[in-house]
N, C-alpha and C positions, 0 to 999 in steps of 0.2 A: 190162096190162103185167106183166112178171115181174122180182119185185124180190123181191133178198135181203138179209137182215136181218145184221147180226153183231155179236154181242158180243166183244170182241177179249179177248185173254188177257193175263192180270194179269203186267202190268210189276216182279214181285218184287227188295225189296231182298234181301241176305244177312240184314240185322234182322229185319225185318216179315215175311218168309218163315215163318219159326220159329211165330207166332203166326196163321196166316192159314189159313182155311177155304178150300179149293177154290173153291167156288161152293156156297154158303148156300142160297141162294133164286134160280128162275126170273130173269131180264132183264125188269123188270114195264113200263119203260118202253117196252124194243121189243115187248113183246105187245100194250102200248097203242096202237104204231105201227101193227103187224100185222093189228089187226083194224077200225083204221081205215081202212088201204088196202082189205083185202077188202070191207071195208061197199060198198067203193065200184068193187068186181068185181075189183080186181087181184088176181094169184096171189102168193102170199107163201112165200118160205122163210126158217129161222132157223136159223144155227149159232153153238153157244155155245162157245166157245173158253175159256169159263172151268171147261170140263166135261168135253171132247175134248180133249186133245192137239194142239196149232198146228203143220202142216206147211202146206209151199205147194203140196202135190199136192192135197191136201184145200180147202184153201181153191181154187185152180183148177176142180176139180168141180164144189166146190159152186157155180163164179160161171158154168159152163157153162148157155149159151142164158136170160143172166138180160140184164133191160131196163135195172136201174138195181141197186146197191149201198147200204143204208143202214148205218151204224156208230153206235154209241152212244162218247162219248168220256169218260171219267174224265181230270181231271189227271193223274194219277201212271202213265198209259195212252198218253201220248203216243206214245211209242218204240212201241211195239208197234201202233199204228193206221196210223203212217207206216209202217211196214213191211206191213200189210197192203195198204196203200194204193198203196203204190210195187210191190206184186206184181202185183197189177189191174191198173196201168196198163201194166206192161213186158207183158205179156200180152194183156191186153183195153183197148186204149187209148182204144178208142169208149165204152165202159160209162160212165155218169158216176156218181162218190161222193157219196154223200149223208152230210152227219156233224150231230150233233147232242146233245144232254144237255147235264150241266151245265157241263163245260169251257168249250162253244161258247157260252152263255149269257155266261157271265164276259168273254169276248173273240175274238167271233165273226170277225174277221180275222185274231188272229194264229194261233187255231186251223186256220183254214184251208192259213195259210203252215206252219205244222207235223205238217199232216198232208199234206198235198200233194192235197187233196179238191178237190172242183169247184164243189159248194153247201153252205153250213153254217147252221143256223136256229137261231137263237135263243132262249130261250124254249120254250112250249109245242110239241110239234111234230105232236100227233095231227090237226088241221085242216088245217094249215100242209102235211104231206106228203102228203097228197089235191090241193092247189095246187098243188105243183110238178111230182104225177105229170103234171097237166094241161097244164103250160108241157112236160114232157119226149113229149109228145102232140101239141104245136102248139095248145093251147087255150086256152092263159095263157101271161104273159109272167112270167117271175120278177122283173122287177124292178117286179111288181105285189104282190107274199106279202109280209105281213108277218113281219118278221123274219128273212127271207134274207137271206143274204150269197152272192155268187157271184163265181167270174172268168171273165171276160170277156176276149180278146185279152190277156191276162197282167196284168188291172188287176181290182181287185176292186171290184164295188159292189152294192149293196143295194136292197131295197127298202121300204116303210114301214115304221116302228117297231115292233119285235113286242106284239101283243096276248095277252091273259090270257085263257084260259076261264072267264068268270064262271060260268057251269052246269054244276058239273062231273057232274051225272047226264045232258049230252048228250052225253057220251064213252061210245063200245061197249063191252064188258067186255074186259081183255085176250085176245088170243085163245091161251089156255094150251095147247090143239092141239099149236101149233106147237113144245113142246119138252115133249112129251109121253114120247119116245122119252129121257128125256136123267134121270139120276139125279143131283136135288140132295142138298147135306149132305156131301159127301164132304167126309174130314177130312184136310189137309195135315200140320197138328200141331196140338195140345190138344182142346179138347173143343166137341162141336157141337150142341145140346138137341136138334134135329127126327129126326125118325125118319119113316122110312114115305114114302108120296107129299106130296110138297112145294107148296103153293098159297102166296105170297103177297098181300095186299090190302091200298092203302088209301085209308084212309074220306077223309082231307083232302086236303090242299096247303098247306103254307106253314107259319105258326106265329107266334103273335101278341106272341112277347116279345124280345128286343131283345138278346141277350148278344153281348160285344162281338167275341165270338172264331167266332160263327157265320157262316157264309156266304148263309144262307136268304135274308136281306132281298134280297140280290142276285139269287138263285133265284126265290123267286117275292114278287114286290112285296104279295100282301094273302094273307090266310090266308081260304082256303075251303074249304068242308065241304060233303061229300057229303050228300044226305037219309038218314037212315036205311031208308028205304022201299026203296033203290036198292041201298045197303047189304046188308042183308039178300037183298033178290031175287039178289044174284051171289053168297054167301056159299049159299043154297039148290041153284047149280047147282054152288058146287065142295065141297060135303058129299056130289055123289053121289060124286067121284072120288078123291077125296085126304083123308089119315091125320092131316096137320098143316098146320095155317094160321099165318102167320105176318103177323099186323099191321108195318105198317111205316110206320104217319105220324112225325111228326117228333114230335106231342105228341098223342096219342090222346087224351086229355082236357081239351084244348083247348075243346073243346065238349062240356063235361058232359053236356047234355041227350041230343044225338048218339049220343055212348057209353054212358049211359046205355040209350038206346033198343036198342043194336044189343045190347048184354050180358043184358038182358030175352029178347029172343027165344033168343040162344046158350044161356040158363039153361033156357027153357022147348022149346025145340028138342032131340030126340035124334038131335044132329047126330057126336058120336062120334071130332070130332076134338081133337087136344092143340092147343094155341093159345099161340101165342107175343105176346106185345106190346112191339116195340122202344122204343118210344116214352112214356117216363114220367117228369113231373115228379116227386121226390120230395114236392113239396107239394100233390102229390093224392091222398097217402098217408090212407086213410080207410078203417076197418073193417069200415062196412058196405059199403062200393065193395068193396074187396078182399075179401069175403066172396061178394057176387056176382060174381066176376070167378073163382076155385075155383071154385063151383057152374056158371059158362059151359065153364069148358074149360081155362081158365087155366093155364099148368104154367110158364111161363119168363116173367119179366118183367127189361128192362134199366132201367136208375137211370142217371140223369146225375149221381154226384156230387160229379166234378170234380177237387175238392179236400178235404183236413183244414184247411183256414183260413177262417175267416171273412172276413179280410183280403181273400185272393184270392179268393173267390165275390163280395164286394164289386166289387173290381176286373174283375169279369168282366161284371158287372153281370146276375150270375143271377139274384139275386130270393128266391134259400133261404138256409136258416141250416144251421148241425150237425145242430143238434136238431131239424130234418125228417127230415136225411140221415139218423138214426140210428132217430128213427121206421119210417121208410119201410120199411128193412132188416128190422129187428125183426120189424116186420108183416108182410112178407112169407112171413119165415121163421117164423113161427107158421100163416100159412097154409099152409106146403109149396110155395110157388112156389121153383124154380130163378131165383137171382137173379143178376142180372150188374152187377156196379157199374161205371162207368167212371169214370177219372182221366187227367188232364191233368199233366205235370211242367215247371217249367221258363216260370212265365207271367214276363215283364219283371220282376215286383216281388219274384221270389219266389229266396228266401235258402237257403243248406243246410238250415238250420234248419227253413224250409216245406216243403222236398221230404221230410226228416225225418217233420214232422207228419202230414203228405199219410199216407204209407208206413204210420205207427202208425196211422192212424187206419183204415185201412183195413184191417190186423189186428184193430182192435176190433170190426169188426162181421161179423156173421154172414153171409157173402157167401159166395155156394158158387163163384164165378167173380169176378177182379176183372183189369180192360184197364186197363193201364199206357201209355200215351203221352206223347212230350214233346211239348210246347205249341208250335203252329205258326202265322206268321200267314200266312191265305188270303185268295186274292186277294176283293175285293168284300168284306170284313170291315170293323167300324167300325175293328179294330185295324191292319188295315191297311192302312187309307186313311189311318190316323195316319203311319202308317211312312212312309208314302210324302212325305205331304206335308210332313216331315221330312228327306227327302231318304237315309232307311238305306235303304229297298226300292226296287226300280226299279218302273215301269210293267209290266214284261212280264215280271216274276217271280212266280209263281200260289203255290205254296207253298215259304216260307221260316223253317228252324228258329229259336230263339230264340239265338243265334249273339251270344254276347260281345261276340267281334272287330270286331263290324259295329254294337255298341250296343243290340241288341236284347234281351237278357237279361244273367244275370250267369254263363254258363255256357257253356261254348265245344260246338259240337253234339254231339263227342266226348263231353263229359263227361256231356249230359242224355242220351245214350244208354248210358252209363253207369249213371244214374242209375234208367233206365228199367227194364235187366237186374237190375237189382240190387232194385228194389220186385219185378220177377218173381217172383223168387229166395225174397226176402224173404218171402212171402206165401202162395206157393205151396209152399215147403218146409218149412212148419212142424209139428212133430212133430203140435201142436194140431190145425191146418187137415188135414192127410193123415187124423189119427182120426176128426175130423167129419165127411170126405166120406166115411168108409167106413159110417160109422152113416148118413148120408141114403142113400148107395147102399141097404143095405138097405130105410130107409124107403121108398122109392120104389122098389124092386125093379129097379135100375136101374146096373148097375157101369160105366158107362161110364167117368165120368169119372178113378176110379182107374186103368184099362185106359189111357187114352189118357194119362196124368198118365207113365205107367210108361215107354209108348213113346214120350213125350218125353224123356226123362231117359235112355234109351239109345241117341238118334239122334248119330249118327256127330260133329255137330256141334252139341250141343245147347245149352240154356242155360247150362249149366255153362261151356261152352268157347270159347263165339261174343263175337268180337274185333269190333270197333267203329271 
């Protein structure tokens, strides 16, 4: 069969526009998709719409003399997947949709009724879409796959519960090929670490701690880990091709041994590329770790650190204190990693006063990047399965601000978006913060991020000026 792949193109607010990378990194889940089908003879294309430019001549092209359609769906994606979705069909009415990721996971029927698709899986989907090419072949019946959802005569139904890949070294290596032709990192607005040819990888699945505001438990039910052995082997064939790797587990040191293992070989390997690592507790802040982890390749590492309150990391039920967060940073910045801190504004419990501390405390530390957000609860969260069964959130509402009016916070969405520009503001325009980045640019012989700081601060509507 000939099946096409698509990453649909980013559903942009006026807010989150302002702060948003084009496309970062590769679509790692439909490469996983892509070279699961080919394993299994099919022909595969992929267009990345978070890369190219979205018309429906192009998207028509590219769904010319194809057998089947797959889409990746993000929440905040909706709009823009039913729109591809309803172009296909006014067009190619025979072709059937395939959709999947984490949206369809959360609420694999209503995603289906919102994108106006044909099958939507659940869960895992690299097995799962090898079995439905089959049913769309007359080999299988979809209401045999676990994890489908389908319609049927205008009724939707399913078939057995979707299953987890307990081995994750029996999944093919994504097949990067297929958007080979396609330049990741482009910058929308602020500043983007990777440079060069763009691979991302990762080592896990899942994540073994419990914070209340995460969506994972709902994603993937147990935390598993790759071998290093397997690790490594796919990490040897994308050194021959690409400049920057960008880890992407949810907690890369989740399994210390693991990480351990795969940084050993990155140290002793002259493998030559810069390395990113998304994914880092601040409480696995450790000198010799992060000694070898500079000696791997190391140049960018993100910190979850949330908050400036004890209180609210409490309430969040992270697991860290300050006095990691502040560790963590320190050490970093003595190692020369590009560090990204993240914050959350705006949790239930939290007072002007905490949004205050949040802000100072994120000036106190030596963070060369810090992502300002207000606190949202998602769907499949402990927090909000709270909400719900409170009766503030609905069933079929996926993410909702922490909204005053409605008892969720003590801040109306207006205001935490407010709140949100203004730590921007706050942080990034400080006489302090602008002289330290120009001393690391030179340290790191690297002026980016003053360049793009500059052509933030002159865009037509920029932080300065953007109404809420």
């Amino acid at each position: 069969m000939n099946f096409l792949l698509i990453n649909p193109f980013l559903d942009y607010t006026k807010a989150n526009k302002l702060f948003a990378i084009k496309a970062e990194i590769p679509p790692l889940g439909l490469l996983y998709i892509g070279s699961s089908l080919e394993e299994k003879g099919h022909n595969v294309t992929l267009v990345d719409f978070c890369v190219e430019n979205f018309t429906e001549e192009k998207l028509l092209k590219a769904v010319e003399k194809k057998d089947a359609v797959g889409i990746t769906v993000r929440t905040l994606d909706i709009r823009s997947v039913a729109q591809i979705s309803d172009t296909i069909k006014k067009y190619h009415p025979e072709i059937p949709i395939i959709i999947g990721g984490p949206h369809c996971t959360l609420d694999p029927k209503q995603a289906l009724i919102d994108t106006h698709a044909d099958i939507c899986v659940k869960g895992e989907g690299e097995k799962v879409i090898t079995m439905i090419a089959d049913a769309l072949e007359g080999k299988n019946s979809l209401n045999n796959i676990p994890g489908v959802y389908y319609v049927e005569n205008k009724t939707i139904k399913s078939g057995p519960p979707a299953e987890e890949i307990k081995d994750l070294d029996t999944i093919p290596f994504p097949a990067r090929h297929l958007v080979e032709h396609y330049r990741y990192g482009e910058v929308v607005a602020g500043y983007n670490p990777t440079r060069g040819k763009v691979a991302s990888i990762m080592t896990s699945r899942g994540c073994p701690y419990h914070c209340r505001y995460c969506v994972n438990d709902s994603i993937n039910k147990t935390f598993r880990v790759r071998s290093s052995e397997n690790v490594i082997k796919e990490i040897k064939i994308i050194k021959k091709k690409y400049d920057f790797l960008h880890i992407i587990d949810e907690n890369f040191f989740a399994d210390l041994k693991t990480a351990n293992e795969i940084l050993d070989f990155l140290v002793e390997d002259d493998h030559g590329m810069n390395i990113w690592i998304s994914g880092i507790r601040v409480d696995a802040a450790d000198e010799k770790l992060f000694l070898k982890m500079k000696k791997a390749g190391v140049k960018t590492i993100n910190l979850g650190i949330e908050s400036g309150n004890q209180d609210v990391l409490d309430f969040y039920n992270k697991g860290t204190t300050l006095d990691q967060c502040r560790k963590a940073v320190h050490l970093a910045r003595k190692m020369g990693f590009f560090t990204i801190g993240y914050f959350m504004l705006g949790a239930p419990i939290e007072t002007e006063q905490h949004l205050k501390n949040t802000i100072n405390f994120a000036k106190s530390l030596p963070l060369d990047n810090a992502s300002f957000s207000p606190f949202a609860y998602l769907k499949g969260t402990p927090i909000w399965n709270e909400a719900v069964a409170e009766g503030k959130i609905k069933e079929n509402e996926f993410t909702v601000l922490c909204d005053s009016s409605r008892g969720l916070g003590n801040f109306t969405t207006e205001e935490i978006w407010q709140w949100v520009i203004k730590a921007f503001q706050s942080f990034h325009l400080r006489p302090s913060y602008i002289m330290d980045q120009i001393i690391q640019s030179f340290i790191r012989w690297d002026f980016r991020v003053p360049k793009e700081g500059l052509k933030l601060l002159l865009k037509e509507n920029n932080v300065l000026k953007i109404k809420v």
